[in-house]
C-alpha positions as CSV (number, residue, x, y, z in Angstrom):
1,X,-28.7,-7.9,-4.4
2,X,-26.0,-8.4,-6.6
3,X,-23.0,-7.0,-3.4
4,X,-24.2,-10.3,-1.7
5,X,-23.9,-13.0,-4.0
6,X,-22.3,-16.1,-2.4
7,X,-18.8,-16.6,-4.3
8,X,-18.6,-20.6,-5.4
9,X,-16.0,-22.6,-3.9
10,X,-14.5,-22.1,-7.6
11,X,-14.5,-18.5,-7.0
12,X,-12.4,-18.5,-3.7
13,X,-9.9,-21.1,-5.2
14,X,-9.6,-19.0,-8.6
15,X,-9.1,-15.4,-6.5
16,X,-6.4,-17.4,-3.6
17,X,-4.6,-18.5,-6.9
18,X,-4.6,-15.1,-8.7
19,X,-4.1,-13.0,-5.4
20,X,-2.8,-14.6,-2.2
21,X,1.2,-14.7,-2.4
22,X,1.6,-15.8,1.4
23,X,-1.1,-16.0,4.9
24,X,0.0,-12.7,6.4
25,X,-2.5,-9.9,5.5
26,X,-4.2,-7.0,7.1
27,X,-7.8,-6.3,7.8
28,X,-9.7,-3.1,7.5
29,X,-11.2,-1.8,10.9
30,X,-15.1,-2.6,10.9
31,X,-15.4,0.9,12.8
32,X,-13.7,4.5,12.5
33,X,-11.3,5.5,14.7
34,X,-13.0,7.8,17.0
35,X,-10.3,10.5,16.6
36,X,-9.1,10.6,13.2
37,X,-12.3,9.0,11.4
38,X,-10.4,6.6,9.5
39,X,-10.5,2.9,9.0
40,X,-6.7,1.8,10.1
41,X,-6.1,-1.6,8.3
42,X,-4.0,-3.9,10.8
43,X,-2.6,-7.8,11.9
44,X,-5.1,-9.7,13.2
45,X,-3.8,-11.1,16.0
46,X,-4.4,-14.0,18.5
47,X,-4.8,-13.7,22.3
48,X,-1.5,-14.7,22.8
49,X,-0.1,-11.7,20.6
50,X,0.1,-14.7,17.8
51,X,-0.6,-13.6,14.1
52,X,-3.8,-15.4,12.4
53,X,-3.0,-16.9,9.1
54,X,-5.5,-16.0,6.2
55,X,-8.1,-18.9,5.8
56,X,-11.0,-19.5,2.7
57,X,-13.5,-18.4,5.1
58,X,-11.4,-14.6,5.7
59,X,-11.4,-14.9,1.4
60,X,-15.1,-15.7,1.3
61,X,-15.8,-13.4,3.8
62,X,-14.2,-10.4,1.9
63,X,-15.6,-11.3,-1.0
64,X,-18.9,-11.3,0.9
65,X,-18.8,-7.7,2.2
66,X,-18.5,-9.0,5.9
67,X,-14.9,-7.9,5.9
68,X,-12.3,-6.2,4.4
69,X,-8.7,-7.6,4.0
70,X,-4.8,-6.1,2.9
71,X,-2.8,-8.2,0.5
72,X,1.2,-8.4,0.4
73,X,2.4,-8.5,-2.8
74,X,5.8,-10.3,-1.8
75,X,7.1,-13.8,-0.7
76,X,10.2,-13.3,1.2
77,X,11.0,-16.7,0.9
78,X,11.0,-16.8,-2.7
79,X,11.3,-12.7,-3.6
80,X,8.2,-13.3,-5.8
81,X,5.2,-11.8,-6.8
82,X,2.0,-13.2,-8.0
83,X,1.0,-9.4,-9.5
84,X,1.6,-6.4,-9.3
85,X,-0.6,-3.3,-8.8
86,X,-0.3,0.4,-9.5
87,X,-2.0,2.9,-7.0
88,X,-3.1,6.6,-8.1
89,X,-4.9,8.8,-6.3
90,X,-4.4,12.2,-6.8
91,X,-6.3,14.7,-10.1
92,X,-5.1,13.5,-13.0
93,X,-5.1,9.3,-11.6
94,X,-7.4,8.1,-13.8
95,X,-5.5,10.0,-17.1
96,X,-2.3,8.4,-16.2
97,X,-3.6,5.4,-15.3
98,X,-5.0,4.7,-18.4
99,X,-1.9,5.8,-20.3
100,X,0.1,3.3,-18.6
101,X,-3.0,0.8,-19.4
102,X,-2.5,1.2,-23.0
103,X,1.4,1.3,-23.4
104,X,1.4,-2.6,-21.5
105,X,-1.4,-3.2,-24.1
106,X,0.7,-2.3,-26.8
107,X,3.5,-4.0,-25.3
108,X,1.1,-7.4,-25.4
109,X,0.0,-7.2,-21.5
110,X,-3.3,-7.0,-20.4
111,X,-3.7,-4.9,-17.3
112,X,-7.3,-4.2,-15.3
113,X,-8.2,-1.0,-14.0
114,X,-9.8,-1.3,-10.8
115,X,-12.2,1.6,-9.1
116,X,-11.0,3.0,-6.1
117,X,-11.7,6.2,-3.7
118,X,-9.8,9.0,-5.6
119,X,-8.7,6.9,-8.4
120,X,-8.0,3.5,-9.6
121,X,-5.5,0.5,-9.3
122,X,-4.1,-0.8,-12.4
123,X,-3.4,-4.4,-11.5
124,X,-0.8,-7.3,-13.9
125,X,-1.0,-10.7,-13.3
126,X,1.3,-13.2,-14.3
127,X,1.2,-16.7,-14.8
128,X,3.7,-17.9,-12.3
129,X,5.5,-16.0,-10.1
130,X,8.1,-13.7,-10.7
131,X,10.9,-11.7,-9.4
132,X,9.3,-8.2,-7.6
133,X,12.7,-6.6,-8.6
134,X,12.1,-7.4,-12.4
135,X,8.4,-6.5,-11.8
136,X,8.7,-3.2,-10.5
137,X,11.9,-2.4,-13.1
138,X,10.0,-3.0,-16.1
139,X,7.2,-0.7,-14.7
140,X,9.5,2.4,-13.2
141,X,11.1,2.6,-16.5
142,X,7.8,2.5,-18.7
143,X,6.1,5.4,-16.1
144,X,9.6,7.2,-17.1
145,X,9.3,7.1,-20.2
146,X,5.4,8.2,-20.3
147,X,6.4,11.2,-17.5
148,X,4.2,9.2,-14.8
149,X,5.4,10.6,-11.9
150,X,5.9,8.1,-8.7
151,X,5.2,9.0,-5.6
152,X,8.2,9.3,-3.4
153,X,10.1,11.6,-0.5
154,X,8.6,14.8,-0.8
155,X,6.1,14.1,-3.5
156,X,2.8,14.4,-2.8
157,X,1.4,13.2,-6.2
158,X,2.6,10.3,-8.4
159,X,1.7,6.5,-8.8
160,X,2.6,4.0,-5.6
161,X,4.1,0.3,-6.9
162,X,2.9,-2.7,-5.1
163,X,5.2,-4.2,-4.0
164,X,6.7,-1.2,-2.9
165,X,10.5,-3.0,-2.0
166,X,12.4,-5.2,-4.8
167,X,13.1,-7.2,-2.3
168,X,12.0,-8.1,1.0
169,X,14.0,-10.3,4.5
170,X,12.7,-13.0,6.3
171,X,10.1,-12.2,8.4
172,X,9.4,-8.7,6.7
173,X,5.9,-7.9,4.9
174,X,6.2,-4.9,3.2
175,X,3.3,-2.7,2.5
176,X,-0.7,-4.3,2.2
177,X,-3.1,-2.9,-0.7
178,X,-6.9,-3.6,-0.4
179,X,-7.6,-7.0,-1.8
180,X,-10.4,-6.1,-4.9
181,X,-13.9,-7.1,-4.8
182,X,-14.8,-6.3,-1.3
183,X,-16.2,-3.4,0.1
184,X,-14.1,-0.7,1.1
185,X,-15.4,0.1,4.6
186,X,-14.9,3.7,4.9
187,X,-16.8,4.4,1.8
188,X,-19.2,1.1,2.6
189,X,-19.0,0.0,-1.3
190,X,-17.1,-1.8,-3.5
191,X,-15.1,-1.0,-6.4
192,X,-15.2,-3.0,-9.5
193,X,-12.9,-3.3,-12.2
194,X,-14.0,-1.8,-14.9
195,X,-14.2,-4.2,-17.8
196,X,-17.1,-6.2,-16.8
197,X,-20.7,-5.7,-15.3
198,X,-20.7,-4.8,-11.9
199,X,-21.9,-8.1,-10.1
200,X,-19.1,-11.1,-8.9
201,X,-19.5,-13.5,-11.4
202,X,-19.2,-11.2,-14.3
203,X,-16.0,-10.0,-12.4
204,X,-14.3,-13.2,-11.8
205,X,-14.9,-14.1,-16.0
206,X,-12.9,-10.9,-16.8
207,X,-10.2,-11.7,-14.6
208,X,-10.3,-15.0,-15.7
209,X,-10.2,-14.2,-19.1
210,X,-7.3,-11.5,-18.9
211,X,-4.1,-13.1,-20.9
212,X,-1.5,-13.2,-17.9
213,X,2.1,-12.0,-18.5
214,X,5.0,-15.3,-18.6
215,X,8.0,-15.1,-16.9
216,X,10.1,-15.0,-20.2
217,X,7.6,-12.4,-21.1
218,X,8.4,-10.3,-18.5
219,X,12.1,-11.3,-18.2
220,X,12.6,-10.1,-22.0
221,X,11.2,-6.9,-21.4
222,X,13.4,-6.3,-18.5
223,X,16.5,-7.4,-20.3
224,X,16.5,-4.7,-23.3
225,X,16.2,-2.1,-20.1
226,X,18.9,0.3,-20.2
227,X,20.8,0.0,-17.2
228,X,19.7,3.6,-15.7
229,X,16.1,3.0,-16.5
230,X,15.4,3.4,-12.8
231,X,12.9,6.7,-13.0
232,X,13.2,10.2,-12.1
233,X,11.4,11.4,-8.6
234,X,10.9,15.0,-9.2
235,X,11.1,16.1,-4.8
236,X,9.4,18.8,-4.1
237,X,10.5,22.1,-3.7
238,X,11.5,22.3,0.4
239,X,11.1,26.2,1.5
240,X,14.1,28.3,2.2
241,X,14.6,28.2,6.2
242,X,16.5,31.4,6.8
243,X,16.4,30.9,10.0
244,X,17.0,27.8,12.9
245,X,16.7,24.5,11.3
246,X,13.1,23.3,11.9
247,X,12.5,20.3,13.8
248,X,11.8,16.8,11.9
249,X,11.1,13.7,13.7
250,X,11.8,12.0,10.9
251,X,15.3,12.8,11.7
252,X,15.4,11.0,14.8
253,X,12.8,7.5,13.6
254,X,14.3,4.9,12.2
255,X,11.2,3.9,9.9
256,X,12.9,0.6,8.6
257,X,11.4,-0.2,12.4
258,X,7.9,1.2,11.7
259,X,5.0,-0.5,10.1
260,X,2.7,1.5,7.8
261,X,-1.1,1.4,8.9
262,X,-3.0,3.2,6.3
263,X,-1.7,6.7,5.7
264,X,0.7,6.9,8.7
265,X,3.8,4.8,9.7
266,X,3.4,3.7,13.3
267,X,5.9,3.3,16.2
268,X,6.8,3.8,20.0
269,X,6.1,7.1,21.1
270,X,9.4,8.3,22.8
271,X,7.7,9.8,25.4
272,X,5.5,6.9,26.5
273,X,8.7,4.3,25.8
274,X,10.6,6.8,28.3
275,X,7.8,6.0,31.0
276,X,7.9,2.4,30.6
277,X,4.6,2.6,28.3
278,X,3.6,1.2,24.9
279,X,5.0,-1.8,24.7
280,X,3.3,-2.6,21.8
281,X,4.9,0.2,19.6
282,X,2.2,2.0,18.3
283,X,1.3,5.1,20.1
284,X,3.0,7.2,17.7
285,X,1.8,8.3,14.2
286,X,3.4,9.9,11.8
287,X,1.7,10.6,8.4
288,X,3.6,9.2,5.2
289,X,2.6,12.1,2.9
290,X,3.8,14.8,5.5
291,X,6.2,13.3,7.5
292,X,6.7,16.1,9.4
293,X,3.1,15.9,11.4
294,X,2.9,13.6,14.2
295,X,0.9,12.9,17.2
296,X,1.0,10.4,20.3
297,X,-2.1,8.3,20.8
298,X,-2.0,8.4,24.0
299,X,-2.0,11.8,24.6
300,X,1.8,12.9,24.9
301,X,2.5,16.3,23.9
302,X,4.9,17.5,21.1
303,X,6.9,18.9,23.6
304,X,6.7,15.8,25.7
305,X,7.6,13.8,22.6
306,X,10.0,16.5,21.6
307,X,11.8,16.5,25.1
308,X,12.1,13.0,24.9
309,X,13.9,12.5,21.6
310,X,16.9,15.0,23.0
311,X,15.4,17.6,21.1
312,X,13.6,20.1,23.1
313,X,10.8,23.1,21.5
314,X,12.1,26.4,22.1
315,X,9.1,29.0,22.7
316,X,9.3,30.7,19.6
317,X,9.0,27.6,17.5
318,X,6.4,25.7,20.3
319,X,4.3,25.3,17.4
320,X,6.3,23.6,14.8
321,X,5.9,19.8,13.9
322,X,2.6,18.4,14.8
């Protein structure tokens, strides 16, 4: 069966080089969660609380189909990417995607298109590493110019740039996309990119042969940017409250101290942090797309959570926010 053909050591050395920009990654839960459903991607961690490093064997392993692992895109110690990927998965992903594909063609970059759930992932690779701010610039302008939309506050549908941050400090990570060729657990298959026959070794020669994008390359097209080149987020039209302003908890997180875990940013619950609880900080989810849902692992109440945060629900708005 071609899903479980044993990658080469060649293989795994080709795909650490092409991919892996530091050890810290993220690993896709083997089971659902039994509430939501979903496959939450997070740190493995020692039994000391220590973080495990990525080895070869996690590498082989995900190419093998026995796990699935996360990728940052950034080195903080150097600000440098290795690649950079582009994320769509919303109607029209696939159309925009492959308008983007052929402008960087035109413009002498070859880019692969990945499958994924509701879309794809349009991936560059460059043949050292390079600035993430110069990276990201030189894409943000060319979606502007094509009218790709990119995903930001209050917009649902648009393109998401990994790295995410043009810059990242010490000891920050940023935001993990699935590493390709493995098998996406929720859907239990993989997705291939799409210029070569769907089987490993036929995958690794397309990647291999793709013509990677220089430094000077890339610094060249950044430098004949105009200096506003930074693109337009359309937000979304917020409805007219004629009434008391509605509750946000957004408004009261600080998210720089949250971590993303697949479609929700994760942190203390208020309520549980106020009894001495969840020490680890995770309890509380609140969903990236609609920040203004939430819920408390645990169990705590919106008007637990709600009391807890200073903000208590009157009755006529009791169901508000969650």
């Amino acid at each position: 069966m071609a899903d479980l053909v044993k990658p080469t050591i060649e293989h795994i050395e080709e795909y650490a080089r092409w991919f892996v920009n530091r050890r810290a990654y993220t690993r896709q839960s083997d089971s659902p969660h039994p509430e939501s459903g979903r496959h939450y991607y997070y740190r493995p961690r020692r039994s000391d609380g220590q973080a495990i490093p990525l080895s070869v064997n996690d590498l082989s392993r995900h190419l093998m189909g026995e796990i699935t692992i996360g990728l940052y895109a950034i080195n903080p110690q150097t600000q440098m990417s290795k690649w950079m990927a582009i994320d769509a998965d919303y109607k029209t992903a696939l159309e925009d995607l492959l308008k983007l594909q052929y402008e960087l063609g035109q413009a002498g970059i070859q880019a692969a298109l990945e499958q994924s759930r509701r879309g794809g992932h349009l991936w560059l690779f460059f043949d050292e590493p390079v600035l993430a701010i110069h990276a990201r610039r030189f894409i943000c302008h060319l979606a502007s110019r094509l009218a790709v939309q990119i995903k930001g506050v209050g917009l649902v549908d648009g393109i998401e740039l990994f790295p995410k941050q043009d810059r990242l400090d010490v000891g920050q990570f940023g935001n993990a996309l699935r590493a390709p060729l493995g098998l996406h657990r929720a859907a239990n298959r993989r997705y291939w990119f799409y210029g070569a026959s769907y089987e490993l070794p036929a995958q690794m020669d397309y990647l291999r042969s793709l013509r990677r994008v220089t430094q000077s390359q890339l610094i060249e097209l950044v430098s004949g940017l105009p200096a506003d080149s930074a693109p337009r987020i359309i937000a979304e039209r917020q409805p007219v409250d004629s009434g008391r302003r509605k509750f946000r908890i957004g408004d009261y997180i600080d998210f720089q101290k949250c971590r993303r875990v697949g479609r929700n940013w994760v942190t203390q619950c208020p309520s549980c942090g106020a009894e001495g609880r969840d020490r680890a900080k995770d309890n509380l989810a609140i969903s990236v797309e609609e920040p203004r849902k939430y819920l408390c692992w645990a169990g705590c109440t919106k008007e637990q959570i709600r009391a807890a945060l200073g903000a208590p629900a009157s009755a006529t708005n009791s169901k508000s926010g969650r």
